[in-house]
N, C-alpha and C positions, 0 to 999 in steps of 0.2 A: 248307044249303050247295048251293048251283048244281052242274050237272054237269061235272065237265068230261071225263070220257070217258063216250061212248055208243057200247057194240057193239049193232048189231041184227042176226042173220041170218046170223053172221059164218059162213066157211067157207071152210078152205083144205086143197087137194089139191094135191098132189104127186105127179105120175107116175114110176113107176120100171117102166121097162121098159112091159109089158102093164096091172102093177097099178097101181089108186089106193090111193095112202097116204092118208087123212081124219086132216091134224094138227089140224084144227079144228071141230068139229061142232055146226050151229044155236047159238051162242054170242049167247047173251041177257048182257049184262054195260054198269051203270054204275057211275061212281067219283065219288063229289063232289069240289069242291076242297079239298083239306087233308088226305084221307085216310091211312093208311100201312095199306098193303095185302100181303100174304104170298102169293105163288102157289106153292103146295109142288103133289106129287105125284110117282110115278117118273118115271125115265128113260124116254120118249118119250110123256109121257102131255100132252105139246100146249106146255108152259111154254116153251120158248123161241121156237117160234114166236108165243104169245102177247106174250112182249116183244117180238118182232122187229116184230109189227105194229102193237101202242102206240107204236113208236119210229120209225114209217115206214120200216122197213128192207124191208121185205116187205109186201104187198099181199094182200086178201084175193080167192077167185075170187068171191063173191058176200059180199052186207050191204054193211051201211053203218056207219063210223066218223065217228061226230064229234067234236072235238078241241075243245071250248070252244063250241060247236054250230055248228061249223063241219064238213060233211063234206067230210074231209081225202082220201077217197076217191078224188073225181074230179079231183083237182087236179094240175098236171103237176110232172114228177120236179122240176125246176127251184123249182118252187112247195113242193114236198113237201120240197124241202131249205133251202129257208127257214123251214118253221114249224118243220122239225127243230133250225136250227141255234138259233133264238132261244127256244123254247118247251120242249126236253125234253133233261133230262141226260142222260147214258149214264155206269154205273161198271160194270167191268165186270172179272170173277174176276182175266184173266191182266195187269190194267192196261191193255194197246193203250195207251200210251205212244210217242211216237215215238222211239226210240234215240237219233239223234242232235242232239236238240231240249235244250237245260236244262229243267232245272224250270221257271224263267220262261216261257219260247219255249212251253213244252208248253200251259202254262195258259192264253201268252194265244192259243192259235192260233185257237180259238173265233171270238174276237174279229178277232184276222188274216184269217179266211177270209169272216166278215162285212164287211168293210172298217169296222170302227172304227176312227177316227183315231188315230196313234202317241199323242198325251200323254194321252189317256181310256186306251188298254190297257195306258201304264205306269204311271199311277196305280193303277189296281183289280187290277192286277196283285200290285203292292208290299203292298196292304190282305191279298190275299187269301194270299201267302206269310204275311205278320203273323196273319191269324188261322185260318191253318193249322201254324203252329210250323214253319215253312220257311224265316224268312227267311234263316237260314245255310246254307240248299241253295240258293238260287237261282241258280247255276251250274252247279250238279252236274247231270251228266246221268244217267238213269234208270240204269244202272250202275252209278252210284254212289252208289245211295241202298236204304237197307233197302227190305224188304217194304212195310212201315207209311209210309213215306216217301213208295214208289211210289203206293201206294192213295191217301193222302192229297193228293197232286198231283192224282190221278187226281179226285178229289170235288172240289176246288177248280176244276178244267178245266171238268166239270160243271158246276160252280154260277155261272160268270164271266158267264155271259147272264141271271144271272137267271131261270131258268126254270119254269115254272109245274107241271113234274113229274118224279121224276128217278128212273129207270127202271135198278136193281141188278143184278144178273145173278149168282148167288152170291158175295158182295162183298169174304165174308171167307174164303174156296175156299184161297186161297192166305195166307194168317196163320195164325200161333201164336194161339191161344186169348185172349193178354192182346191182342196189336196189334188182332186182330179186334174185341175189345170197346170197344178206342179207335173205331174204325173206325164201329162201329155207332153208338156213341152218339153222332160226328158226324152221322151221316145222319138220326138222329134228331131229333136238335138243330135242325136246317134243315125237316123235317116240322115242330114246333113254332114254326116261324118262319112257319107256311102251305104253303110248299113240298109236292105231293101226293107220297108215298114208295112204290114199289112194288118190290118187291124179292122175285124169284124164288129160291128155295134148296130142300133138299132136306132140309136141316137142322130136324129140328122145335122144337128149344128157338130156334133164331134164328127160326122162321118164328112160333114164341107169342107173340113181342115188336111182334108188328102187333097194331093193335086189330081186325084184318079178316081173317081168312084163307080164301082161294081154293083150293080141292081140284080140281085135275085130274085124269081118266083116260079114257083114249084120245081124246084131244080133246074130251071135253066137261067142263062145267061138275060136276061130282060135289055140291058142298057148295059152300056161302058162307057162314061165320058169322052173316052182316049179314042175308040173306035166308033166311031156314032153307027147304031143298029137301026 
C-alpha cells in the first residue's frame, strides 16, 4: 500500500510562560492507505496533538508532513483548509455538532461549506441518513437525539466528502458500552471499505481492535506494533 501519511522530523513546542513544553519529539511516523491505526498512551503523552496535526488543526515548529505526498506543511491556511475539508474526517468524543443545525443540516454542512450544489448534497445526504439508521431523525436536532444517534450523525458528517482518512478522537468517551460497539464497528466498517482509520483512546481493549498500535510518552514515539522499536 502507498503512503498516505508521512511524518519526518516532526516537533512541536509549546510555550508556557518561560518554559518549553516538547508535545512532540523527533516523530519519525508513516501510515499506508487502508490502515486502522490506535494511538494510546497517557494523558499528555503527545496524542492529541498528534491528531491535531494529521488533521491540520495545528502545525508543526519543524518536519515535514506529507498527506498523500503532498507536503501539506507549506501550504497556506486557505489551502490547508481545503485538503481538510475534502480529504480527512474528524469524529470526535463530545460530537461538535452544531446545536442548532438538524441531523440533515449537520451532515450536509461539509458539503455546504465546500460549495456543492443543492440537489448533490440532498441526494447523498438522504443515502447517508439511510445507511446510518437516521432517516426518522433527519429533523431532529442534536437535542434530540440519543448519544448513539449524536455519534452516528457525527460519522456520517465525517464520511460525506468521501475521505481518504478519518481521524477518531476517543469516539466512544461518551457511550454506554452496547452504543459504543455500535459505534465502532461502523468505523470499522468504513476502514474495510479502504477508508485509513485512526483513532486515538486511552482505552486498551478499544485501542487492541486496530491491527497497528502507536504508544506514546512524552511526545515521542515509545512502540509501534508494525515497526518493533
Amino acid at each position: 500500500m502507498p503512503a498516505l501519511i508521512e511524518l519526518s522530523g516532526i516537533e512541536r513546542i509549546f510555550y508556557l510562560g518561560d518554559s518549553e513544553v516538547h508535545a512532540l519529539r523527533h516523530l519519525e511516523l508513516s501510515i499506508a492507505a487502508g490502515e486502522y491505526v490506535a494511538v494510546m498512551g497517557p494523558s499528555g503523552s503527545g496524542k492529541s496533538t498528534l491528531l491535531n496535526l494529521l488533521g491540520l488543526l495545528d502545525h508543526p515548529n519543524t518536519g515535514i508532513y506529507r498527506l498523500e505526498g503532498r507536503d501539506v506543511t507549506t501550504l497556506s491556511p486557505e489551502e490547508q483548509a481545503r485538503v481538510r475539508s475534502e480529504r480527512i474526517g474528524f469524529v470526535f468524543q463530545s460530537f461538535h455538532l452544531v446545536p442548532r443545525l438538524t441531523a440533515a443540516e449537520n451532515i450536509a454542512l461539509p458539503m455546504t461549506l465546500a460549495g456543492i450544489e443543492p440537489a448533490q448534497r440532498s441526494k447523498r445526504v438522504v443515502q447517508a441518513l439511510k445507511d446510518y439508521g437516521l432517516a426518522d431523525r433527519a429533523s431532529h436536532r442534536p437535542d434530540q437525539l440519543s448519544g448513539g444517534q449524536r455519534q452516528r450523525v457525527a460519522i456520517a458528517r465525517a464520511t460525506i466528502m468521501q475521505p481518504a482518512m478519518i481521524l477518531a478522537d476517543e469516539p466512544t468517551g461518551n457511550l454506554d458500552r452496547a452504543t459504543g460497539e455500535e459505534v465502532m464497528r461502523l468505523l470499522e466498517e468504513l476502514n474495510q471499505r479502504g477508508v485509513t482509520l485512526i483513532v486515538v483512546t486511552h482505552d486498551i481493549t478499544l485501542g487492541a481492535r486496530a491491527r497497528r498500535q502507536l504508544l506514546m510518552e512524552d511526545g515521542e514515539l515509545r512502540h509501534d506494533s508494525k515497526v518493533k522499536i
